[in-house]
N, C-alpha and C positions, 0 to 999 in steps of 0.2 A: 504494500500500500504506500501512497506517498502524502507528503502533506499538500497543502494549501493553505495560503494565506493572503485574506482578504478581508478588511477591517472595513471597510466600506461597502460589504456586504448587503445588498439589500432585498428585503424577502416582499412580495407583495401579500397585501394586506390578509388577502382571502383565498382561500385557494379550494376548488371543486376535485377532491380528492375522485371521486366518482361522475363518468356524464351521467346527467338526469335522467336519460332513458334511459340506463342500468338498474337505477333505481325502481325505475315506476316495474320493472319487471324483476325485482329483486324481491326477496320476504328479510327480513330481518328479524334478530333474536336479540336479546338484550344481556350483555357479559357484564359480569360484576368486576372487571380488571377495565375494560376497555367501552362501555357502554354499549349503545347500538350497532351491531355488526350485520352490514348487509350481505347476503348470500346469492350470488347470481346463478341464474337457470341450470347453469352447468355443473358448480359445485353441487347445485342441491342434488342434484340425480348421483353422486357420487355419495352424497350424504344420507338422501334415504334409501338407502341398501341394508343390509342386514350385518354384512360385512363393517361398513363404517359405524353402525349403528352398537357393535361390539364393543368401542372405545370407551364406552360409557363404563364397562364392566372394568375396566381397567386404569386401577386408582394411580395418579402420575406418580405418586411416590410411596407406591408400593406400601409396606410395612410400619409407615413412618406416622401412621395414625394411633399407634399402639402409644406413641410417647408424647407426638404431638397431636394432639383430637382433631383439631381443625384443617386436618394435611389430609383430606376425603376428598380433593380435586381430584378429575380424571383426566384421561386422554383424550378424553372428546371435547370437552371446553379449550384444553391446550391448544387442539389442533386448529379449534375455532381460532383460538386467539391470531395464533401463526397464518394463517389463512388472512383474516384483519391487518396484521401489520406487514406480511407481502405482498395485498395489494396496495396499502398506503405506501409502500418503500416505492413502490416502482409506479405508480400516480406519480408521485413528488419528484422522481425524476423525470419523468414525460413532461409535466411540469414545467422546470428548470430547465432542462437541456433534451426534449424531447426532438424536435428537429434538428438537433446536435448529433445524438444517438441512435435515431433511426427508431424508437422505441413505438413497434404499432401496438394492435388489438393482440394478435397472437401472442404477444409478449408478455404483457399485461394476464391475458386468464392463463395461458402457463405458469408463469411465476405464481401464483395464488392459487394453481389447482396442487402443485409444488408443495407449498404451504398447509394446503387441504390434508395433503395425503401422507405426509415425510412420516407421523408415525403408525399409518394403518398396520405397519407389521408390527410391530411390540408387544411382545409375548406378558404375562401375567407377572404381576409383582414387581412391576418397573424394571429395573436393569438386572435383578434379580436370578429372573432367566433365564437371559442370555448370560453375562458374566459367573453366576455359580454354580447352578442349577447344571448349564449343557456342558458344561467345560468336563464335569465329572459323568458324563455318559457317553459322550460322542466321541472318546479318545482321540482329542485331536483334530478332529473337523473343527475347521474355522464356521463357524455361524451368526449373521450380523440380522438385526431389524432392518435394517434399512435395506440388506435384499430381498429378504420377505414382506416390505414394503411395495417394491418395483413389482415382484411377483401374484401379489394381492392385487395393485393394479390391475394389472393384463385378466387377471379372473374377473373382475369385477366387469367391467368393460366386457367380456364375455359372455358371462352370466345375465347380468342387465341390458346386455345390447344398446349401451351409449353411444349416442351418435360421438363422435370425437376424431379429431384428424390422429393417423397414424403417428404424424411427426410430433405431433403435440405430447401426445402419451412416453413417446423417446425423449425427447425433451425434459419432461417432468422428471423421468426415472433418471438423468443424469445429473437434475440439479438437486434430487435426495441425497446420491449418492455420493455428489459432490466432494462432502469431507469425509468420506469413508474408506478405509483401504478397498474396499471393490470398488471405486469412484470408476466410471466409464469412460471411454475417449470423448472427447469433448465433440459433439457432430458440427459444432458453426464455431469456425472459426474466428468470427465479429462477435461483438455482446458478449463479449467473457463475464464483464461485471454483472451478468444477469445471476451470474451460480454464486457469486459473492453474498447472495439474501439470504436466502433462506440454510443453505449448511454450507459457509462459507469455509473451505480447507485452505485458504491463502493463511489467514491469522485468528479464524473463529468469533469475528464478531458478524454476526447473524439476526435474522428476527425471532429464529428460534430459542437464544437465548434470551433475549428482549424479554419474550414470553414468560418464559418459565423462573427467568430470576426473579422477575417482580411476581409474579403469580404464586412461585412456593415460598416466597419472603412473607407475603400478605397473610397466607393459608396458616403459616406457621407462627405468625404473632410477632413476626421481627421488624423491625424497621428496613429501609432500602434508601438509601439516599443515590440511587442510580437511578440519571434520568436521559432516559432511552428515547425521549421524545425529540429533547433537544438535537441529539445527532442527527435521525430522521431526518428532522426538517434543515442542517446543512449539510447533509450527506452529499458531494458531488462526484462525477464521472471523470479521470482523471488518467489520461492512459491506460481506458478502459479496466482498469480497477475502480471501485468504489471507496473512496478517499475522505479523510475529514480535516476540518479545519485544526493548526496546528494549539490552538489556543483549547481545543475542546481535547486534549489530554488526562486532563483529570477528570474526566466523565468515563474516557474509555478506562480508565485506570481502577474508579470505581467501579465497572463492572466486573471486570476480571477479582478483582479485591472482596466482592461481594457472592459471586461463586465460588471463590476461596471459601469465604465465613460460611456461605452454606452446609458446603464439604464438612468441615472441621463441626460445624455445631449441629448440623439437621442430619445430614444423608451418614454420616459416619456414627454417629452419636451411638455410645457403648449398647446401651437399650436397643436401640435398633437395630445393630449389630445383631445383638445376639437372638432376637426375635427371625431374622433375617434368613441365621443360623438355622434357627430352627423347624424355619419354613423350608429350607432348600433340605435339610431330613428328611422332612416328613413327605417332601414330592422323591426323594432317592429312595426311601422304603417302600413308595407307593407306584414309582416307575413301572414297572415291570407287571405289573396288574392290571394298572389302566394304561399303559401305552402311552402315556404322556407324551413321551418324545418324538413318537413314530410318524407324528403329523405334522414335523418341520421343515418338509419337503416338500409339502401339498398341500396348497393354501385352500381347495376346496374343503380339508379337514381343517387345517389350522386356525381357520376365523372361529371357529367350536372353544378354541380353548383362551380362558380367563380368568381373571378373581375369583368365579366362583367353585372354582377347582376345591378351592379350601374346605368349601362347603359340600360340597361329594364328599370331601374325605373324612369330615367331621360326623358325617349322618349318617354315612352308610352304615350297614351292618354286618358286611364282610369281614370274615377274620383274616384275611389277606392283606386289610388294610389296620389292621389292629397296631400295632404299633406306630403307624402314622397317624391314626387316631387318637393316640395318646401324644404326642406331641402337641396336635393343635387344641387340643382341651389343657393341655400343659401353659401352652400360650394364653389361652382363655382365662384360665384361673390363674395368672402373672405366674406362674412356676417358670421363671428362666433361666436359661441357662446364664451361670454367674460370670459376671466381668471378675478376672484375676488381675490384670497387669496389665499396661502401655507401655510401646517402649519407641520413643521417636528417635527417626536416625538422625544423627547427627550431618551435619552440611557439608564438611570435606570427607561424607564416609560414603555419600550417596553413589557414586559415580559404580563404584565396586561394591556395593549392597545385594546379596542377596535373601530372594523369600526366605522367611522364618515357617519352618512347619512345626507340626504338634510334634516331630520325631522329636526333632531338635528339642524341645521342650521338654521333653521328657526325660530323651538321654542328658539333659543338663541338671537334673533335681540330685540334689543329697544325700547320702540315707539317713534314715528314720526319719518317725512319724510318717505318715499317709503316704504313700507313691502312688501318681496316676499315670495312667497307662495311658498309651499315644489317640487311642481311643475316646478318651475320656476329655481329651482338649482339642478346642477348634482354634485356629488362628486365621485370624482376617489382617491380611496384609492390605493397608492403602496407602495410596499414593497420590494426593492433593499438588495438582498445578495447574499452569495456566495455562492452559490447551496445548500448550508447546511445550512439553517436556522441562527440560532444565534452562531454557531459555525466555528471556522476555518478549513475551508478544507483542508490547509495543515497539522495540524494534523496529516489526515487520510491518508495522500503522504509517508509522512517523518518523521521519529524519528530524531527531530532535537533538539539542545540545548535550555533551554528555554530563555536562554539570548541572542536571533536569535535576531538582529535591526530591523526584517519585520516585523510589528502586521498589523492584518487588522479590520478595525471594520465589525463586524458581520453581522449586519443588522439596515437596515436605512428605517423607514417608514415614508412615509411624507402626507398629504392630502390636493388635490389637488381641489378648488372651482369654482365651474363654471356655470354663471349667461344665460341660456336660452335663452337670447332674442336678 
């Protein structure tokens, strides 16, 4: 990304994010993050399907209601939101530099069906899983949402016989996958900054974050002093990257700094851990029963599966599922498994840091008193950064001085112990 700077900037007064015949053929619904979001002809046919209609069952942060009450958002409002601020991003540039850009109609409902759709494939219990859950069945297959996102797609459009241009549907699936290791070859070589929105892999400032930072700050009773709005509205086109003004640093700075705090206090947080823990148990004891896995290949199976998987396993009566059973009524009745220790790695250790397992753990206790067996301890290894590994993402924004006052630390891994019983 690069800067710009322009103090005589001038924005006009008002600006018609939407033309008015969109509207008059739009329905709108009304979001508690963002107000009135209008829905055009095309997203809705994407929306009331059965398949998108799924999201609902799919709470955006997983497990994280156990500790924080008010963290019962889903996927489906998310997406809404995302949907809302990709087409405001890419209005605001037609806008601005739209006969600059070339920026038509096609561009415009791509980017926001883009928006619509980026988390149709995410599987149950938020990142849950995908990261714990398949890692330990699938030895080794790589498995991401965002391709069973593209894949969902193409079903859906099948199934519901969407009118929709071919190119449009390729288009969408490149700019999910955007920031993804299976990111696609890019099919137009003009409009690069179009994939810069919604899952931007240049330096991760997106509208997908926009979304979800403010949205699970709110749910979860935190403050946010990230204001996402402001960028928007001087986001400009700049060597076909999407560039911000050099002054608006400490805005990008706060958002990065603000998905930090998340990490460390919401998404990581001991309690949730260990519930998280205990959820990814009780679906490995219950695998192999109900096939849980067997339908992540086949999206006509895989929109079947959700949140309420918990609730199959809590109710059923099979003694197949009995010891998953007992987990989640363990969960129910707070019986959790107990936080023992943290242990953050120090900052000249990181580079050479490896995972800490329960072996380790165990071959490391002293004799006497209790010894627990490798069995008996879970460890959850994390690793909090700024979308960029060990490096600073602004960097990659802003050619800025390097005697800037903002530094961030890069990356913080900490390991998190926790005793089974």
């Amino acid at each position: 990304m690069g800067a710009y700077c322009n103090e005589n900037l001038s924005l006009p007064t008002a600006c018609n994010l939407s033309p008015s015949h969109d509207l008059r053929l739009s329905k709108h619904v009304h979001d508690n993050v963002h107000g009135n979001i209008y829905l055009d002809p095309l997203s809705l046919k994407f929306i009331d399907t059965e398949q998108f209609q799924r999201l609902r069952e799919l709470k955006q942060l997983g497990m994280t209601h156990m500790v924080y009450p008010g963290a019962v958002h889903s996927r489906f409002e998310h997406s809404l939101g995302v949907y809302w601020l990709a087409g405001e991003a890419i209005h605001k540039l037609k806008t601005y530099q739209g006969l600059e850009l070339g920026i038509d109609r096609f561009d415009v409902q791509t980017v926001k069906i883009a928006g619509l759709l980026h988390d149709v494939g995410h599987g149950p219990f938020s990142h849950l899983f995908e990261r714990e859950f398949l890692p330990q069945v699938l030895n080794g297959f790589k498995w991401a949402h965002e391709q069973m996102s593209a894949k969902l797609i193409d079903h859906i459009v099948d199934v519901h016989h969407i009118d929709v241009e071919a190119e449009m549907i390729k288009r969408v699936k490149e700019l999910i996958l955007a920031s993804s290791e299976f990111a696609l070859p890019k099919s137009a070589k003009e409009k690069q900054f179009l994939y810069d929105i919604v899952a931007n892999g240049r330096n991760g400032i997106d509208v997908d974050k926009f979304d979800y930072i403010y949205r699970d700050s709110r749910a979860c009773g935190l403050g946010c002093s990230f204001d996402f709005q402001r960028l928007m509205e001087t986001m400009r086109v700049l060597g076909d990257e999407i560039c911000y003004r050099a002054k608006d640093y400490l805005s990008i700075h706060k958002l990065f700094a603000t998905r930090a705090d998340l990490y460390r206090t919401v998404y990581t947080h001991s309690k949730v851990k260990a519930v998280e823990i205990m959820v990814v148990d009780a679906l490995l004891k219950a695998n192999s029963y109900l096939e849980i896995s067997s339908s992540i290949q086949d999206p006509s199976e895989y929109w079947k599966l959700d949140d309420t998987i918990i609730k199959t396993i809590e109710t059923a009566p099979d003694e197949e599922l009995r010891e998953s059973r007992d987990l989640i009524r363990r969960i129910r009745r707070r019986n959790l498994y107990q936080f023992c220790n943290e242990f953050a790695v120090p900052k000249d250790k990181l580079e050479h840091f490896k995972n800490v397992t329960a072996q380790d753990i165990a071959c490391s206790q002293k004799n006497g008193g209790v010894l627990l067996k490798e069995e008996d301890i879970a460890v959850s290894n994390v690793r909090i950064d700024l979308t960029r590994g060990r490096q600073n993402p602004l960097e990659r924004i802003m050619r800025v001085r390097r005697s800037s006052p903002y530094r961030m630390v890069a990356s913080v891994t900490c390991c998190l112990h926790l005793i089974r019983i």
